[in-house]
Every structure is written in C-alpha cells, then in structure tokens.
C-alpha positions as CSV (number, residue, x, y, z in Angstrom):
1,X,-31.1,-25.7,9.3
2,X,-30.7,-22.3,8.3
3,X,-27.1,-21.4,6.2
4,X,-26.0,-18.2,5.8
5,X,-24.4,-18.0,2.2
6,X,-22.1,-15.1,1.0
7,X,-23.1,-14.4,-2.3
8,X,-20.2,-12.4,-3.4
9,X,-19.5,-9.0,-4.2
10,X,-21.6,-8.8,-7.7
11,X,-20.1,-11.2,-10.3
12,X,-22.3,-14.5,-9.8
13,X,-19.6,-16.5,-10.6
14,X,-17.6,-15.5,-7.6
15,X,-20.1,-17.5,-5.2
16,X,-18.1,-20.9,-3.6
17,X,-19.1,-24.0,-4.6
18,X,-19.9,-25.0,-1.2
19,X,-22.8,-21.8,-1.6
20,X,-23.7,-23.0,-5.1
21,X,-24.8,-26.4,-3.7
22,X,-26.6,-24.8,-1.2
23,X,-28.7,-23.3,-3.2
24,X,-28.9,-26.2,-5.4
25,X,-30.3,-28.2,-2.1
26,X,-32.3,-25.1,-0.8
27,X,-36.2,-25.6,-0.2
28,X,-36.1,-22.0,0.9
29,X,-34.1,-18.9,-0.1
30,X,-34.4,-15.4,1.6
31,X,-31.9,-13.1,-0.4
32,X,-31.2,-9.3,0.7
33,X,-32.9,-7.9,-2.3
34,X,-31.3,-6.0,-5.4
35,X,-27.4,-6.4,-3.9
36,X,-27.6,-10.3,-4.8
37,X,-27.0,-10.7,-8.6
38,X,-30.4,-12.5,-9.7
39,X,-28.4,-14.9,-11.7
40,X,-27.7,-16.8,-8.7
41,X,-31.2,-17.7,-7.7
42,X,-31.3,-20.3,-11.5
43,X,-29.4,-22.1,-8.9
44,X,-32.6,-22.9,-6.8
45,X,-34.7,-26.0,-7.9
46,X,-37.8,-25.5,-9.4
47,X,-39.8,-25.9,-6.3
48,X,-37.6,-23.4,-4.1
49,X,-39.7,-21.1,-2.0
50,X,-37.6,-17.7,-3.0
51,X,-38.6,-14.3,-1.0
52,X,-36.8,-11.0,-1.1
53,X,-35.9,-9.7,2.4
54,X,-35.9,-5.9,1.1
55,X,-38.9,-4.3,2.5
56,X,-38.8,-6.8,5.9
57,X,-37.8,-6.0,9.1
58,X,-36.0,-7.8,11.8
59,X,-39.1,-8.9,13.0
60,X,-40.6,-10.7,9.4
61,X,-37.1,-12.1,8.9
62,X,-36.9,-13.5,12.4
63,X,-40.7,-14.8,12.1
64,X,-39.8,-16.2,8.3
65,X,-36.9,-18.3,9.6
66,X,-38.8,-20.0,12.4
67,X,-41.6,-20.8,10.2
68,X,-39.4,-22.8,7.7
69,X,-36.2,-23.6,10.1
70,X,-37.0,-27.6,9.7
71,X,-36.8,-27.1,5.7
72,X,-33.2,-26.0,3.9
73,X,-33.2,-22.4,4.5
74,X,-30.6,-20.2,2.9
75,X,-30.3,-17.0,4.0
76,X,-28.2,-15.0,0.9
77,X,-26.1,-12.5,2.0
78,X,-24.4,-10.1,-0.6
79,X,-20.4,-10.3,-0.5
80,X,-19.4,-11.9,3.1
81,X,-21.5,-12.5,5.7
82,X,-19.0,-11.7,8.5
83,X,-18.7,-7.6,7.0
84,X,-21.4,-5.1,7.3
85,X,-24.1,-7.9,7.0
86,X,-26.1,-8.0,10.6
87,X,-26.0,-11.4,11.0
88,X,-25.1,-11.1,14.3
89,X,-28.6,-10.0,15.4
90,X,-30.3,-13.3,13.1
91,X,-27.7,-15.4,14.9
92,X,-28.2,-14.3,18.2
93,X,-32.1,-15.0,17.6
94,X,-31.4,-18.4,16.3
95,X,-29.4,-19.1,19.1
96,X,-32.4,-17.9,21.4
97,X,-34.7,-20.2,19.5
98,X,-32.4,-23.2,19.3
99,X,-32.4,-23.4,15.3
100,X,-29.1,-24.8,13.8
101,X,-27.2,-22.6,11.7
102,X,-24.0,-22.5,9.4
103,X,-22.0,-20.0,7.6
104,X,-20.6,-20.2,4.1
105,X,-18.7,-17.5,3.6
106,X,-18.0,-15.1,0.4
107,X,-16.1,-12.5,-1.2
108,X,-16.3,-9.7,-0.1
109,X,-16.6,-6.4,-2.1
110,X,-12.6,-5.1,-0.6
111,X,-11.4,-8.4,-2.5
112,X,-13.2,-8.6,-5.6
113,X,-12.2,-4.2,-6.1
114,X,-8.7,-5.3,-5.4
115,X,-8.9,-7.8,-7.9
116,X,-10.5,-5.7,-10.7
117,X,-8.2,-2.7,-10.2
118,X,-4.9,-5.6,-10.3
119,X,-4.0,-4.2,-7.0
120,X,-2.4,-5.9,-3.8
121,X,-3.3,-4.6,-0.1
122,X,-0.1,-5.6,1.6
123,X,3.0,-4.3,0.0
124,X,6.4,-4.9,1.4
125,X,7.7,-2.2,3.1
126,X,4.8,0.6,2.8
127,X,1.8,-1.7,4.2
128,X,1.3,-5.1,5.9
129,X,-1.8,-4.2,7.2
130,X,-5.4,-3.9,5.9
131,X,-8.2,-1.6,7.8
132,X,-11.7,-2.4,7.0
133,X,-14.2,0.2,8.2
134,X,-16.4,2.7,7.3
135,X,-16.8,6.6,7.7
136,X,-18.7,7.6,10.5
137,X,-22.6,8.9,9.1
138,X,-25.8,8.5,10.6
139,X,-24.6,5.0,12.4
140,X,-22.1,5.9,14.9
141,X,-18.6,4.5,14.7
142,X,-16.8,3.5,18.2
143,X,-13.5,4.3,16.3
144,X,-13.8,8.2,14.6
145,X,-12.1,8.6,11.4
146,X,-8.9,10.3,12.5
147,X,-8.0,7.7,15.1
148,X,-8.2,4.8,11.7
149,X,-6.2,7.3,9.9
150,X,-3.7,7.7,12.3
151,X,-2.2,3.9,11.3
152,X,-0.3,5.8,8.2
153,X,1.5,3.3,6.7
154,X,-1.9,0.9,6.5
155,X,-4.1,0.3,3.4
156,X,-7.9,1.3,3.9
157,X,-11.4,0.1,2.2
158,X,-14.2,2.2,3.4
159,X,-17.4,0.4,2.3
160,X,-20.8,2.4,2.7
161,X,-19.0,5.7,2.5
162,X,-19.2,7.6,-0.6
163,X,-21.7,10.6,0.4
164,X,-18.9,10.7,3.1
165,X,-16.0,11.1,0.8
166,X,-15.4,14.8,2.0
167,X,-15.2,14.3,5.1
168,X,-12.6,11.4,4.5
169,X,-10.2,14.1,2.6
170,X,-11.0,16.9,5.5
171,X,-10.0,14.3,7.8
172,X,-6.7,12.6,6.3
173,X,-5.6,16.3,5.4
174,X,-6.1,17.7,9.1
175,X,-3.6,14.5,9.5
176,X,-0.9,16.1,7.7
177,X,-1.5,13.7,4.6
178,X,-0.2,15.0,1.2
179,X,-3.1,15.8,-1.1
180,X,-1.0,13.6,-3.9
181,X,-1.9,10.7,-1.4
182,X,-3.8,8.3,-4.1
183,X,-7.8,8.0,-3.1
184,X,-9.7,5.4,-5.4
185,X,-13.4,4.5,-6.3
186,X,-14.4,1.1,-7.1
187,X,-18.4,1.4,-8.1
188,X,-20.4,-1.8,-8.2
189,X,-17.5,-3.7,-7.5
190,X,-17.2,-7.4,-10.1
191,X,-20.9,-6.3,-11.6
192,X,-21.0,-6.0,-15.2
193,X,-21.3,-2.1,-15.2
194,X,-18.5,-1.9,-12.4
195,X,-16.6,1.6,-12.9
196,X,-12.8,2.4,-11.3
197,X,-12.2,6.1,-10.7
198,X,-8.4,6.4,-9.8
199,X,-7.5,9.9,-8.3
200,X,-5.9,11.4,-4.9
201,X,-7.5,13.2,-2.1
202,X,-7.6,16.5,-4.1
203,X,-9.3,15.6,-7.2
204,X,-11.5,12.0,-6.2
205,X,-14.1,13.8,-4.7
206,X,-15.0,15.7,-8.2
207,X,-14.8,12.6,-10.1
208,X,-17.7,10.2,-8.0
209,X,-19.7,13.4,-6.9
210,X,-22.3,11.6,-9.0
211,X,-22.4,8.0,-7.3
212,X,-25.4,7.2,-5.3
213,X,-25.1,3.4,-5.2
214,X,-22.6,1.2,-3.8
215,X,-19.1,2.2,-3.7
216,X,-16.0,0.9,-1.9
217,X,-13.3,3.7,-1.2
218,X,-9.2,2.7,-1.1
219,X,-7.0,5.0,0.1
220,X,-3.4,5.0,1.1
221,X,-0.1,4.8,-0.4
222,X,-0.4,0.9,-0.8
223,X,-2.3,2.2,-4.3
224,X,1.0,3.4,-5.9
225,X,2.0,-0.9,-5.4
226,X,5.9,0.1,-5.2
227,X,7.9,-1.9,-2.9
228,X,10.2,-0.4,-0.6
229,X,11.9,-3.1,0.3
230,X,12.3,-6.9,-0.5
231,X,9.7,-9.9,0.7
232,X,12.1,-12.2,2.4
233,X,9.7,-14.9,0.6
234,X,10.8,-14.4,-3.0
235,X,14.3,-12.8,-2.5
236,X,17.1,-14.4,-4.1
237,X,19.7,-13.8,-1.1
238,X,16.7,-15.5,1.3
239,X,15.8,-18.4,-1.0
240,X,19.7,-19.4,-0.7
241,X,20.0,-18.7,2.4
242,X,16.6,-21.7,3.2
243,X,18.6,-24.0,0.8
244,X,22.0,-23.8,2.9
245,X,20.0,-24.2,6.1
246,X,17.5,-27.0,4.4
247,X,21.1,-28.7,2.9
248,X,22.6,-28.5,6.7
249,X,19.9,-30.6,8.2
C-alpha cells in the first residue's frame, strides 16, 4: 500500500494526525527532498527505510514504489498532494500496476500564508472566490494570465511564480488595475525563517527582487480585508430573522 501524505507547507506541526501515524506505521518513506521539513521524518521508526526523491526521476520513483509496494510506503509530499504535486502521473502508474494507494491530504502553502499574514480569502462583498494558479514560465499554462485576471473581484495565490512577478504587474496593469491594488509575498510560508513582504503592484516587485526560493504571491483587493457589505451568517437583522422563522415552526 502506498499513501501519499501532504506534509504541509513548512511548519512540521501542521501535518494531520492521520499523516503523523503514517509515518509512525511507515516501513518505507520517500520524501520530495529539501521542501519537507526534516523534523517530520523523527516520526519514522527506527527501522524505516527513508530515501530522498530529489535527484530521481519518474522512472526511479516509479521502479522504487514497485519494489516496496507490499511494505508501508509513504510517499511525502510537501503542502497538499492534490496542488502542484504530480501525483497524477505516480497514480496513473499505480493504477497501471494494480498497487493500492491512499491520499492523506495537507496544508497547502495558500492556507498556511493566509494564516501567517491573519488574512481571509473570501470577504463579503469584494471576493467569494479563490483562484489558485500559477504564472505562465517555461511550463505552459492552458489559461494565460490575463484571462485569470480578468475574474476582478476574485482573490489570487500564485505559487511557483516569483521570477514571474513582472510579468504578473505588466499583466494586471494592461487590465486596467490600479497600481495601489495590494500585491503580497509570503516567503517560505509557516518555516521558521518565513518572511511577509506587503506592497502593491508598483512597489512589490522592488521589495522580493532578491527571492530565489519558494514564494507564494496574493494579489487582489481581498488583501485590504474590508467588508463591503454584511455576511447574512453573522448579521444581527439575519440572526432574528432565523429565530422568527425557527420560533414559527
């Protein structure tokens, strides 16, 4: 049985517990190299077969798995295993082979940013909806960047995009959107040494010009976290009106 863990976006403690006792269990671990934090591997028993996946191919990997699919095998994703994590292509081999698999999922690096920078995604009346995706670089994106920046009144998190900053303020200003509209950094999101850069499309770029690691980019007017209107879920007027219906029944 092979389970694909999500590790989380840096801070060890963010793994589930349903991860934790996988490794725990594991009699195998294959982790994606220097994006899992190394605490989490003093999970695996002392025994644990441990192997770092950074210098393999698709190939090793695939050829690793069948050799040790009838032990515990946990493959350990960084963040989420459903986002920017090519599972897809180990599944679809697994499949092939007809070895059992599971997915445990994890935080994801959007969701542990938010959290560090006390922020919200969805904000009544300026965004209810959150766009996940990445600036378009050497790997070609079926959606370009001006047709995702098109849904205005969204909130975005770019993840592998920071070399690609400038392109994301060309593109968003060829829009029509204001150069005040607020553009943040989160570097090494949850990690000890994670840094928040809080700017706008005119001055972010001058202020992570020197990242070279990993970065997650929100953008939008979500960032300012003023509501424009009231949630019907919290509102006084709203509440009442649920008791008068609840009291009518």
């Amino acid at each position: 049985m092979i389970k694909f863990v999500g590790a989380g976006p840096g801070d060890a403690e963010l793994i589930t517990v349903k991860g934790m006792k996988a490794l725990q269990e594991a009699e195998v671990v294959l982790y994606t190299g220097s994006l899992v934090p190394r605490e989490l591997l003093d999970w695996c028993g002392e025994g644990t077969i441990i192997e770092n996946s950074a210098d393999m191919s698709y190939e090793d990997i695939f050829a690793y798995m069948k050799k040790y699919a009838e032990k515990k095998f946990v493959r350990l994703h960084t963040g989420d295993s459903s986002i920017y994590s090519t599972i897809a292509k180990q599944i679809a081999y697994l499949r092939s082979q007809n070895i059992a698999f599971e997915i445990i999922p994890g935080v994801t690096a959007a969701f542990g940013a938010a959290a560090s920078a006390g922020i919200e995604y969805t904000i009544p009346g300026v965004s209810q909806t959150l766009i996940i995706s990445r600036v378009e670089g050497k790997t070609p994106n079926p959606e370009n960047l001006e047709q995702l920046l098109s849904n205005r009144h969204s909130s975005f998190a770019f993840y592998l995009s920071i070399r690609l900053i400038k392109k994301l303020k060309e593109s968003a200003l060829k829009l029509g959107y204001s150069e005040d509209t607020p553009c943040w950094v989160v570097e090494r999101a949850t990690w000890s040494d994670e840094k928040i850069y809080r700017g706008t499309l005119l001055d972010i770029e001058a202020k992570v010009a020197h990242i070279k690691g990993v970065a997650l980019i929100m953008f939008g007017e979500f960032l300012h976290q003023k509501e424009t209107q009231e949630s019907h879920l919290y509102a006084d007027k709203y509440k009442q009106e649920g008791q008068r219906r609840t009291k009518s029944l």
